[in-house]
N, C-alpha and C positions, 0 to 999 in steps of 0.2 A: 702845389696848387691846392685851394682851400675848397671847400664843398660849394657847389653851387645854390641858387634859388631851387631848380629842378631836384635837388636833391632832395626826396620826399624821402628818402628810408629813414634819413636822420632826425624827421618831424614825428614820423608815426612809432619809431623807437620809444618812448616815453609811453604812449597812451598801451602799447603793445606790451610791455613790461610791466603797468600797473594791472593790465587784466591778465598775465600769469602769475602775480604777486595772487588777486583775489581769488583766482581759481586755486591756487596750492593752499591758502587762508580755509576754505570751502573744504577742499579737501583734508585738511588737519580736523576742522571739528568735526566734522562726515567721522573719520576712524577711533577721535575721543571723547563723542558723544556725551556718553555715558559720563564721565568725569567733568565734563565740561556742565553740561546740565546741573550736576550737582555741587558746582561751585559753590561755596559757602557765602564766599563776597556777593553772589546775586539776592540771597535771600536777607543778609544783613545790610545791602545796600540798598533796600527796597525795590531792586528792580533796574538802577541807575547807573551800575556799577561796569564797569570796563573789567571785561573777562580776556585773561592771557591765556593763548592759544601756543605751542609749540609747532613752528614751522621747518621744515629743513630747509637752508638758503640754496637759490639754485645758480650755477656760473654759468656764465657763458662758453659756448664750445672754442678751444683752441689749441693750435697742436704744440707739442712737448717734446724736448729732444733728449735724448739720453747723453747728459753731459757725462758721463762716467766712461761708456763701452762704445759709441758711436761718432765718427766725426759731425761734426752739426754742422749740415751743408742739406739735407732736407729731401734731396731729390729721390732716393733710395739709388736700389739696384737697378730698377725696373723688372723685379721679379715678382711683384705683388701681385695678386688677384683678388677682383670683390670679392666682398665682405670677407677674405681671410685677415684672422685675429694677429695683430702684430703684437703686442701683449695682455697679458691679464694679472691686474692687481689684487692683491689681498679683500675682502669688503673691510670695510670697518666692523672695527668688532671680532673680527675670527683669530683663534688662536687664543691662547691664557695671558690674562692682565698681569703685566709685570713681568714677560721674557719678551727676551731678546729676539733677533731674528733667528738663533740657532737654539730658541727653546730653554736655553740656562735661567735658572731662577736667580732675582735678585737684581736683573737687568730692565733699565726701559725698554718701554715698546717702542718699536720705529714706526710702528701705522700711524697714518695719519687718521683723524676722526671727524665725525661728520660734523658741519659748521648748525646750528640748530639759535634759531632768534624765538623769541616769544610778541607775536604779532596781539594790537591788541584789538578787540572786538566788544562793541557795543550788546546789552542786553537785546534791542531793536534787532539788531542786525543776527544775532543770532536766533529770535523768536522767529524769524522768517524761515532758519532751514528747521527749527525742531517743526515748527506747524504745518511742515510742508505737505504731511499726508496724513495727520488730522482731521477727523471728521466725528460728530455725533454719530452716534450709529442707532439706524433704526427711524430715521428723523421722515416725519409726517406730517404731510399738509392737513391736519383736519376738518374735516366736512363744516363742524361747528367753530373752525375756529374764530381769535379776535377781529375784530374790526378795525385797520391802521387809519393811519391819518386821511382824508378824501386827496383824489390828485385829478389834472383835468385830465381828459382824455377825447381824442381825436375822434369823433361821432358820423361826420357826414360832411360831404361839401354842394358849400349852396352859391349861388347866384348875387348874391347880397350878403353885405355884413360890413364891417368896420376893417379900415385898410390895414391895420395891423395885424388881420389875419386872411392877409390877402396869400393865394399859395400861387406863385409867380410863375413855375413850371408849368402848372393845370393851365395857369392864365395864358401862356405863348402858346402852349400844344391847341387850345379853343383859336387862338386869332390865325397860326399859321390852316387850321380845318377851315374854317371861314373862308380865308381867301382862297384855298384849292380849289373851294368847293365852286370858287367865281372863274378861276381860269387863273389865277396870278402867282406866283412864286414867292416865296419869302413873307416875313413880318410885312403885313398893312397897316391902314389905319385902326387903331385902337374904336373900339364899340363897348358899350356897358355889358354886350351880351357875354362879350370875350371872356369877362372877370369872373376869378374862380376864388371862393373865400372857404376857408377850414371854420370848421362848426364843432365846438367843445361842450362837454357835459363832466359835471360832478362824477366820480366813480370810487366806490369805497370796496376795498379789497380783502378778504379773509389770510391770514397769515397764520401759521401755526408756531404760535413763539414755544421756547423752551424754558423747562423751570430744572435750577439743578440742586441737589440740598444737599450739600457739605456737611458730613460728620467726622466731629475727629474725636477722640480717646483722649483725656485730659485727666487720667486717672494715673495714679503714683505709679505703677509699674512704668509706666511713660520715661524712659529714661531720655536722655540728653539726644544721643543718636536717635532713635525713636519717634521723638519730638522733630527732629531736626528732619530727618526724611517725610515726616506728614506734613509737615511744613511746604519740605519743595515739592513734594508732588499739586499738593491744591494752588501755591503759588503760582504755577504755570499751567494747573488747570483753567483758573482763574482769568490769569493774562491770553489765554487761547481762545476761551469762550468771547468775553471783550473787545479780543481784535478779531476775530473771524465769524461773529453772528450779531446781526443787528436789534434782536428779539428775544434777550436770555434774562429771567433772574434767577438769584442766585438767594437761595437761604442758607446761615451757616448755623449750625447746631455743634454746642460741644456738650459730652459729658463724663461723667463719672459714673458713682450710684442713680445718679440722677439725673437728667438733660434739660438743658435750655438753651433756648435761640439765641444767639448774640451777633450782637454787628460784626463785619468785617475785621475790621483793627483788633478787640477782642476774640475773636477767633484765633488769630494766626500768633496772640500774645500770650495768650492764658497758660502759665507752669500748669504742673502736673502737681495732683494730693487725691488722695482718697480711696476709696475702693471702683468698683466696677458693676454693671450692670445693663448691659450693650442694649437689652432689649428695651429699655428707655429713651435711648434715641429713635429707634424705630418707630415708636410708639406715638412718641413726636411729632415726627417726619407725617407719619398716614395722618395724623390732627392738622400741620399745616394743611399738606397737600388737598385734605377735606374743605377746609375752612377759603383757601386761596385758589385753588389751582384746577377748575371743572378737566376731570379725562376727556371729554371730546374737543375742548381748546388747546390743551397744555399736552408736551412732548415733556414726558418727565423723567430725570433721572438722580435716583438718589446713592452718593459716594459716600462710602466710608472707610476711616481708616481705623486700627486697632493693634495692637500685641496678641490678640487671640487669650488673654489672662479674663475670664468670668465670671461669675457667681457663684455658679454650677450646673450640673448637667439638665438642672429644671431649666433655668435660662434660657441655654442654649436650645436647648428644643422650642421654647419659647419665639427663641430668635428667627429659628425656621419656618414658624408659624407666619409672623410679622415681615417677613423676606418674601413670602408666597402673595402674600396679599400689598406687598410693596412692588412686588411682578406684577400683578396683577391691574394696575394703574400704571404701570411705569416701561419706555419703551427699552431700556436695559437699568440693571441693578450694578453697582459695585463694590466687591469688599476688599480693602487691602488689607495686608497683614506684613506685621514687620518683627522679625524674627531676625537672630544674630547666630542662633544655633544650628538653622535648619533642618529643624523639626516641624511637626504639623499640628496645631494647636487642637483640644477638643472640639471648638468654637469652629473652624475650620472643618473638622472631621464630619461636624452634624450639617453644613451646606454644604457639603457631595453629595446631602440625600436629594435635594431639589430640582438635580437633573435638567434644568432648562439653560436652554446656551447665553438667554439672554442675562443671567447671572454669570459677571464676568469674576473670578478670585483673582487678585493681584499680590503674589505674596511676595514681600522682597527681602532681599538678606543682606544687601548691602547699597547704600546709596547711590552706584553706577547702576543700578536696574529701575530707576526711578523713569527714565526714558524709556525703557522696556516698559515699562508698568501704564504710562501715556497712551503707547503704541498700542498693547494690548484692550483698553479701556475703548480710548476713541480710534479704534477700526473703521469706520463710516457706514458697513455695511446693514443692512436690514434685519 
């Protein structure tokens, strides 16, 4: 006998399976984060690229008979009791690669291994669980901020006006008070007094947009790695800012010995040559931020990236000087630093003296803490 119309288990099977396909999808990047963020194909494919996630496949429960030691007839003794363990297999994985089941070397293994698929996920789709708890941090309405677009706004309700802003609710709640107030029940005749009309005014709102100013290190110590982790960290600072605030610019600044502003595209392209002198971006950054950016409108935050490689120790004091007074306008500061050795640069050593929290250090040593380094930045807190 073949399944009926009423048989809904066999309709909702399909929809129920693809949402524990997404939920185990979810949970794959949730634990490979870090690797998956720093996918190389995201930053070469501008953003476009279909990132493979490693899933474990899941079976369906079914029971198993011990064709070996058991007759296969199912019903047992009847000596079971819940939840006692009728057997337990090996996990995968346990034991040494290449023996046997009695340990001799030089023999297959007889475990069986876990079935693992590479599910594939959209850069979209994955921008949703990294931004998940994302936030500016420190982010303020200001007293003096910008002026947005005008929008109407709902002011008063009159007696009079044009029927397209006739409010039909206010209008039955007046006709059914009328008649009560005669002795009748229910909707009457209709009166001009009955009619309730919504009354709109222009209304210009203060917003506190945010300004962010991207530095990156374009100086020859900038190796390949280096390069490539400053890269993914601002590319997805970038794409976060973009899709989750409606009121952000963004100035990007690279340098060397020297700094200057450049567009986008230049930014994220420009090789590495030349020496270093960090405190020329800063120096920058407070001239934009002068020239563009009034502290009572603007929520500012200036990033930077670097190797911690300087001038010299005048520099860097330098730098701490131009870091106090980039606090000083700005509602968090940040410096990352990108290190293969894990050591702690001079450059690094001389911003320990500046002591305020809203100076966040991001140092990273290897491109799975590119996500740490995110998390750490945009905290959201105040």
């Amino acid at each position: 006998m073949g399944p009926t119309q009423s048989d809904w288990s066999l309709q909702r099977k399909g929809p129920a399976d693809q949402a524990r396909h997404e939920a185990k999808v979810r949970e794959a990047i949730r634990e490979h984060i870090g690797e998956v963020v720093a996918d190389p194909a995201i930053i070469s494919g501008g953003g476009k690229a279909i990132v493979r996630v490693p899933v474990q496949t899941l079976k369906e429960y079914r029971f198993r008979y011990d064709e070996e030691h058991q007759p296969q007839v199912g019903q047992g003794d009847g000596q079971t009791r819940v939840g006692q363990v009728l057997a337990q297999g090996r996990a995968p994985g346990d034991g040494l690669a290449g023996q046997g089941p009695g340990g001799g070397p030089g023999q297959a293994g007889q475990e069986p291994g876990q079935d693992v698929l590479e599910a594939e996920v959209s850069v979209d789709d994955l921008a949703e669980i990294v931004f998940a708890d994302l936030a500016l941090p420190g982010l303020q309405r200001k007293a003096g901020g910008r002026l947005v677009a005008p929008h109407l706004q709902r002011s008063s309700i009159r007696q009079t006006g044009p029927l397209s802003t006739l409010d039909k609710r206010r209008s039955l709640v007046a006709n059914l008070r009328r008649h009560a107030r005669a002795g009748l029940d229910g909707v009457g005749e209709w009166s001009q007094a009955d009619l309730r009309f919504r009354a709109y005014r222009d209304r210009q709102d203060r917003r506190a947009a945010a300004a962010v100013i991207a530095m990156r290190d374009v100086s020859g110590s900038m190796g390949e790695m280096k390069k490539y982790i400053t890269r993914s960290f601002f590319f997805w600072m970038v794409r976060f800012l973009r899709s989750c605030y409606d009121d952000v610019r963004l100035v990007f600044i690279a340098h060397h010995v020297d700094a200057r502003e450049v567009d986008e595209d230049t930014f994220f392209q420009l090789g590495e040559s030349g020496g270093t002198r960090v405190s020329s971006a800063y120096e920058l950054a407070l001239e934009v931020i002068g020239r563009r950016f009034p502290v009572e409108e603007w929520n500012i935050y200036p990033v930077h990236f670097s190797d911690g490689d300087n001038w010299g120790d005048a520099d860097n004091r330098r730098c701490v000087e131009l870091a106090r007074r980039l606090l000083g306008v700005s509602q968090a500061m940040g410096y990352g630093e990108i290190n293969d050795g894990g050591y702690q640069s001079p450059l690094m050593t001389a911003f320990a003296e500046i002591g305020d929290p809203r100076f966040i250090a991001l140092p990273i040593h290897d491109k799975r803490e590119v996500y740490g380094a995110l998390q750490r930045f945009f905290h959201g807190e105040a």
